[in-house]
C-alpha positions in Angstrom: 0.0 0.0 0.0 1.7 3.8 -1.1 0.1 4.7 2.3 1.5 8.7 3.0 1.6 7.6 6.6 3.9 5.0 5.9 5.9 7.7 4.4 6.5 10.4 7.6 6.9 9.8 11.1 4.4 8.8 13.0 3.9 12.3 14.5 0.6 13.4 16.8 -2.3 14.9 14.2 -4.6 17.3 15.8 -8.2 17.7 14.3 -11.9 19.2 14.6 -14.4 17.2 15.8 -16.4 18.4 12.9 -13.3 18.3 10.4 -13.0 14.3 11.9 -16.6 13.2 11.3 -16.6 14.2 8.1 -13.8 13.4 6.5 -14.6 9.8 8.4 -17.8 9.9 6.1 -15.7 11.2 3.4 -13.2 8.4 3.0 -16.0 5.6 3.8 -17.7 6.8 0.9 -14.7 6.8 -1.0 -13.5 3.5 -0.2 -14.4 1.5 -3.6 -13.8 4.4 -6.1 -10.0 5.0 -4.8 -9.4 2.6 -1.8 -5.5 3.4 -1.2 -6.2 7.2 -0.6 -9.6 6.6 1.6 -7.9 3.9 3.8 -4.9 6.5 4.1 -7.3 9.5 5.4 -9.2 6.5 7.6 -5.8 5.9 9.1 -5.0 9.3 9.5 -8.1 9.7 11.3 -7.8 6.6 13.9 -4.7 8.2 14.7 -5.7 11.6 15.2 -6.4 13.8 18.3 -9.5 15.3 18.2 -10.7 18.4 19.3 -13.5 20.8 20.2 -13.3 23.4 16.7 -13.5 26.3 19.0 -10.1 24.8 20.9 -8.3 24.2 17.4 -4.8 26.1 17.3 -4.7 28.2 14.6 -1.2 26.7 12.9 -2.9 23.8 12.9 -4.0 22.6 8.9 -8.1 21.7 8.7 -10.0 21.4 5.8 -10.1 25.0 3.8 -6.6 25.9 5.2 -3.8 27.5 3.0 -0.6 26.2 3.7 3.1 27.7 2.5 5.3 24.9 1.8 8.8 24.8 1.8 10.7 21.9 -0.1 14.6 21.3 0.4 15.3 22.6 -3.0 14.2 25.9 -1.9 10.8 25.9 -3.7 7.6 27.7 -2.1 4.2 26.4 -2.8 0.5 27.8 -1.4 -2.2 25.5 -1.2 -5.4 25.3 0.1 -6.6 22.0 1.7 -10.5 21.3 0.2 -12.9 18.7 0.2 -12.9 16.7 -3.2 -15.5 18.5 -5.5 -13.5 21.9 -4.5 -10.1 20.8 -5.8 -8.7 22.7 -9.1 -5.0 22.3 -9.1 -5.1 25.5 -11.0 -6.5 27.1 -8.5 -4.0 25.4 -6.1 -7.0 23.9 -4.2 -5.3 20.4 -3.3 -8.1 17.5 -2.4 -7.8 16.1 0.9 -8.2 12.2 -0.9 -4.4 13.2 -2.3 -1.3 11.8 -0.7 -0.4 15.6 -0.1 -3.8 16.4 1.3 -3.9 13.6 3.4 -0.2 14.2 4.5 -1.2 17.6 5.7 -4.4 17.4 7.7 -3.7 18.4 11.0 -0.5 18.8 11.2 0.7 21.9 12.6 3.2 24.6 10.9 7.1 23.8 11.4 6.2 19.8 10.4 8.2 18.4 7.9 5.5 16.5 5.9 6.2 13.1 3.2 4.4 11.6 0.7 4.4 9.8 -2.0 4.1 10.9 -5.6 1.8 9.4 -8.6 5.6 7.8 -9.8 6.3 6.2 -6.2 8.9 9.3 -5.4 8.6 10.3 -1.8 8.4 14.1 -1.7 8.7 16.2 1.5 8.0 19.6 2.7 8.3 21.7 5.8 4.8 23.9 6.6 6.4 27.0 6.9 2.6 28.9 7.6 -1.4 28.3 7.8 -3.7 30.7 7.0 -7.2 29.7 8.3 -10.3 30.4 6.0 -13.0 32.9 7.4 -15.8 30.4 5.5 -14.8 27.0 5.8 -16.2 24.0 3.5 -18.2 21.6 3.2 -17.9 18.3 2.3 
């Protein structure tokens, strides 16, 4: 399995109560159309603290988060963390269902963050900031 947790250390996630049922709902519902990245996110969730949204830090990465990501080659990237049917990599609006999306829920900025690309490569990347959206969305 090209789990993304497989890929970092096992480092403590922190995540809403809301953000945790639903992407719970999420992956079950994605479990026969892409199984690898549902059971990733399901595992990601088992592992996770949860909670109370009101007690979430706010360098912590949820669902409609921006995060600035540094690389070891120097490179910055910005992207926001969505649920599936808001995801335009154009847009930078990364799924959650993606080895990078998964890789990035809850953890909190400084992290140095793996996963694995389409091709097998592990890729990592440290979250240097997260921005917190003033409308957060839904699934």
């Amino acid at each position: 399995m090209q789990a993304a947790t497989q890929s970092r250390p096992r480092n403590q996630i922190l995540v809403s109560d809301a953000d945790h049922n639903r992407l719970i709902g999420l992956a079950r519902a994605f479990l026969e159309r892409t199984p690898e990245m549902a059971e990733d996110l399901l595992a990601e969730m088992d592992r996770a603290r949860i909670a109370a949204e009101a007690a979430m830090p706010a360098d912590v990465v949820r669902m409609g988060s921006t995060v600035t990501l540094h690389d070891a080659e120097g490179s910055v990237q910005r992207v926001t963390l969505v649920y599936p049917a808001e995801a335009d990599i154009a847009e930078k609006r990364i799924s959650v269902l993606t080895p990078l999306g998964t890789a990035l829920i809850g953890a909190p900025a400084g992290r140095a963050v793996s996963w694995r690309s389409r091709d097998g490569r592990v890729l990592s990347a440290t979250i240097h900031a997260v921005e917190q959206s003033s409308s957060r969305g839904a699934p």
